[in-house]
Backbone as a ProteinNet text record, in pm:
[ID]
protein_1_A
[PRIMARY]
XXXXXXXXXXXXXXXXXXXXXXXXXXXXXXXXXXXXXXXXXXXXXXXXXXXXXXXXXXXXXXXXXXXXXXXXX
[TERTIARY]
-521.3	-561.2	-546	-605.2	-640	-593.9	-602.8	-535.1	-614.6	-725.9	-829.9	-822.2	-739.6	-761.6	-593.9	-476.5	-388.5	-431.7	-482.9	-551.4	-609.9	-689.3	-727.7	-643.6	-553.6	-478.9	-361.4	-265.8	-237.8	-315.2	-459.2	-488.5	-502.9	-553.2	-628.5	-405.9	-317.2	-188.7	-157.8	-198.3	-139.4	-268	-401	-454.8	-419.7	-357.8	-303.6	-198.8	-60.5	35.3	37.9	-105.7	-146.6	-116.8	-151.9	-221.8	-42.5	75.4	197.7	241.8	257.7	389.8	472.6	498	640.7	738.8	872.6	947.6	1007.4	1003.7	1059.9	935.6	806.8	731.3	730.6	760.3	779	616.8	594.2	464.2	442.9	339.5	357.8	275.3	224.1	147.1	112.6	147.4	111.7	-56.7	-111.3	-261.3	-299.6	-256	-314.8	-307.2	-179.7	-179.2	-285.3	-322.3	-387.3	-545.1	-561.4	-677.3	-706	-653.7	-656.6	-658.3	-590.4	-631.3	-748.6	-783.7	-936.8	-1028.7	-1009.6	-1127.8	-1140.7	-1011.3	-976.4	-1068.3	-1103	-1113.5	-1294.7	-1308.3	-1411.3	-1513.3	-1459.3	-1504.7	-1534.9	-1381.7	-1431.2	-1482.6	-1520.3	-1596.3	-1749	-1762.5	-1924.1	-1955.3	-1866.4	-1902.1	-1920.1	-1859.9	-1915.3	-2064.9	-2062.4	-2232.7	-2296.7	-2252.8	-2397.7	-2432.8	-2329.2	-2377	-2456	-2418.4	-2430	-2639.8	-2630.2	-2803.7	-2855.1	-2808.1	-2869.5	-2886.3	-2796	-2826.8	-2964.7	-2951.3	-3060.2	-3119.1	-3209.2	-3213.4	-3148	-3201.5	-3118.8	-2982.9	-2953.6	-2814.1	-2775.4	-2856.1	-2845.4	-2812.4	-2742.1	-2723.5	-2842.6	-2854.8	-3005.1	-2992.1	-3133.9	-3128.8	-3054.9	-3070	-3040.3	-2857.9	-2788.1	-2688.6	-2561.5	-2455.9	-2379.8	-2318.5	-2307.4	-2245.3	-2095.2	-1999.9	-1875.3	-1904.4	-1896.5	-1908.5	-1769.6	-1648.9	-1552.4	-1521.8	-1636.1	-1651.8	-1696.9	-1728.4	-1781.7	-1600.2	-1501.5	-1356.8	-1345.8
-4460.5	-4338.8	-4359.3	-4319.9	-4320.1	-4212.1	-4241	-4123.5	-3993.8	-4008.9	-3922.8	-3839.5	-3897.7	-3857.1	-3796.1	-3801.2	-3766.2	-3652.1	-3631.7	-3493.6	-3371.9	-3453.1	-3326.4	-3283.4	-3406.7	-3345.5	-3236.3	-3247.8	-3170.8	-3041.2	-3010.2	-2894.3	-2849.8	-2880.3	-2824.1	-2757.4	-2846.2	-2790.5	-2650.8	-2661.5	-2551.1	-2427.8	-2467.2	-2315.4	-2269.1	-2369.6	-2339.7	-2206.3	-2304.6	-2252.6	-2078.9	-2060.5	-1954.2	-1855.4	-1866.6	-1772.4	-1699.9	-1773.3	-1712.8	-1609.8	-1520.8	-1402.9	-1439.3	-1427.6	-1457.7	-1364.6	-1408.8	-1315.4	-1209.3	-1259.2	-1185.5	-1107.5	-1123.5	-1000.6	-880.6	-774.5	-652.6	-573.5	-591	-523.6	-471.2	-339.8	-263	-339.3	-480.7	-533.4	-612.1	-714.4	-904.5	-904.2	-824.2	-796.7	-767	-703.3	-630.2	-817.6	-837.6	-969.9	-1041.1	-1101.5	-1194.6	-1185.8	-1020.1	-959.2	-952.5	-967	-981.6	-1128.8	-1273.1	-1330.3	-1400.4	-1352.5	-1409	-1362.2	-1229.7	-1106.9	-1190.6	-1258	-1352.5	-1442.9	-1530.5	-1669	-1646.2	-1543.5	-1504.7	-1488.8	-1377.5	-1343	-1489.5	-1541.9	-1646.6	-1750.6	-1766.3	-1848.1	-1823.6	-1679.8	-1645.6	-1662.8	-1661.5	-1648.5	-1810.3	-1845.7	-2024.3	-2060.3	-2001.5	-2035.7	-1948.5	-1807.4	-1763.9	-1819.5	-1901.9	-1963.4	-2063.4	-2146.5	-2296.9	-2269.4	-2121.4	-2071.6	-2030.5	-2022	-1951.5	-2056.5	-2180.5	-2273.2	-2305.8	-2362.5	-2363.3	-2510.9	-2558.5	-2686.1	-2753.6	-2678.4	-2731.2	-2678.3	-2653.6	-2736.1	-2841.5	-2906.9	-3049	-3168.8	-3286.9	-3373.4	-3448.7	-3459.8	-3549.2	-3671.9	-3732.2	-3880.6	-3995.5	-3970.8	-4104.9	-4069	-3982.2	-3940.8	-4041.7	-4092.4	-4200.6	-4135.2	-4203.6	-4208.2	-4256.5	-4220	-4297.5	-4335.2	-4493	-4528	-4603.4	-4589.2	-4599	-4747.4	-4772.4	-4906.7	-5033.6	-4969.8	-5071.1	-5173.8	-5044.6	-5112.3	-5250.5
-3792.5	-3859.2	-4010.3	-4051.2	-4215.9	-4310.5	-4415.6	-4509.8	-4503.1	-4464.8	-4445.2	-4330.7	-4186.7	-4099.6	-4077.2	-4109.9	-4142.4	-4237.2	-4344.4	-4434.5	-4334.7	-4235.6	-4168.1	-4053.5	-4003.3	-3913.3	-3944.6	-4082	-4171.7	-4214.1	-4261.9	-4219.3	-4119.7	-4003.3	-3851.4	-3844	-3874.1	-3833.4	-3895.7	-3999.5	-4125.4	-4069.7	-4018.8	-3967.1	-3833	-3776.6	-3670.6	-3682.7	-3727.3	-3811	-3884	-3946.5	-4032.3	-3925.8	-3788.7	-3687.9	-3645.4	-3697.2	-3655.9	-3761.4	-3722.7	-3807.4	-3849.8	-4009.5	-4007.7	-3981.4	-3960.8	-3935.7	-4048.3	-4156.3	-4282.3	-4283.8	-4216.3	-4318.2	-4233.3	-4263.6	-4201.3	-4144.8	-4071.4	-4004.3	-3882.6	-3886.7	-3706.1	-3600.7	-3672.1	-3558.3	-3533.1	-3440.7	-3454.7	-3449.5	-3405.4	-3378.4	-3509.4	-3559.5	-3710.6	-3851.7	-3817	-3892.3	-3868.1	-3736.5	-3666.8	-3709.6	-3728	-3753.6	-3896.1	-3955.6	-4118	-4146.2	-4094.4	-4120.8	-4074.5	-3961.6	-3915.5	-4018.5	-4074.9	-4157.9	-4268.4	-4318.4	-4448.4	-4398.3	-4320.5	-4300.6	-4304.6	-4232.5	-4221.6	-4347.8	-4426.1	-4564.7	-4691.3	-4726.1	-4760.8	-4698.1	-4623.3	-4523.5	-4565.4	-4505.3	-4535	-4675.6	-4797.4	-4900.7	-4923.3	-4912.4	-4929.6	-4885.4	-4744.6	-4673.6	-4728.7	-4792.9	-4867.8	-4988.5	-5085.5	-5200.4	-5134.7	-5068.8	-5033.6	-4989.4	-4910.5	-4862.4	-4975.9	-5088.8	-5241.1	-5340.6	-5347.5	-5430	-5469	-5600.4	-5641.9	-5705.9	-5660.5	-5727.3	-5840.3	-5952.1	-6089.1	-6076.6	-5953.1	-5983.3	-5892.6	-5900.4	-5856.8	-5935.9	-5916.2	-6026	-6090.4	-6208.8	-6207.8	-6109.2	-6134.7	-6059.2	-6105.2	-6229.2	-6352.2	-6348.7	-6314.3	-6340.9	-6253.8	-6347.2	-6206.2	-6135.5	-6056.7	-5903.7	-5923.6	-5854.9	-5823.8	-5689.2	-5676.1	-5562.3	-5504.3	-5428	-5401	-5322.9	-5265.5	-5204.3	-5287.3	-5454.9	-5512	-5608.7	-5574.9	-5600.8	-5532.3
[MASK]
+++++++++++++++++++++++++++++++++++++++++++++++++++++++++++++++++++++++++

């Protein structure tokens, strides 16, 4: 496994993780938490895919513009 693949196994843990209550936070409802952070995940979620469906060409990199190419190390 790779540094790359350790990165995502580290997040997929931490949204896992997200989905628990903590105990210090005072609230009337493990449902109500659970439900707020899906609404969270959700919201900025959609807001990423609605830019990403609105982009607009020029903002694209030119052609002539360099590249970092990581394999050329």
């Amino acid at each position: 496994m790779d540094f790359a693949g350790v990165g995502i196994a580290g997040v997929v843990f931490s949204f896992v993780v997200s989905f628990f209550p903590p105990d210090q936070l005072p609230m009337g409802s493990p449902g109500m938490y659970i439900g707020l952070v899906t609404l969270g995940i959700v919201v900025f979620g959609g807001i990423l895919l609605i830019i990403h469906h609105l982009r607009r060409s020029s903002w694209a990199a030119p052609a002539d513009s360099p590249v970092l190419n990581a394999a050329a190390k």
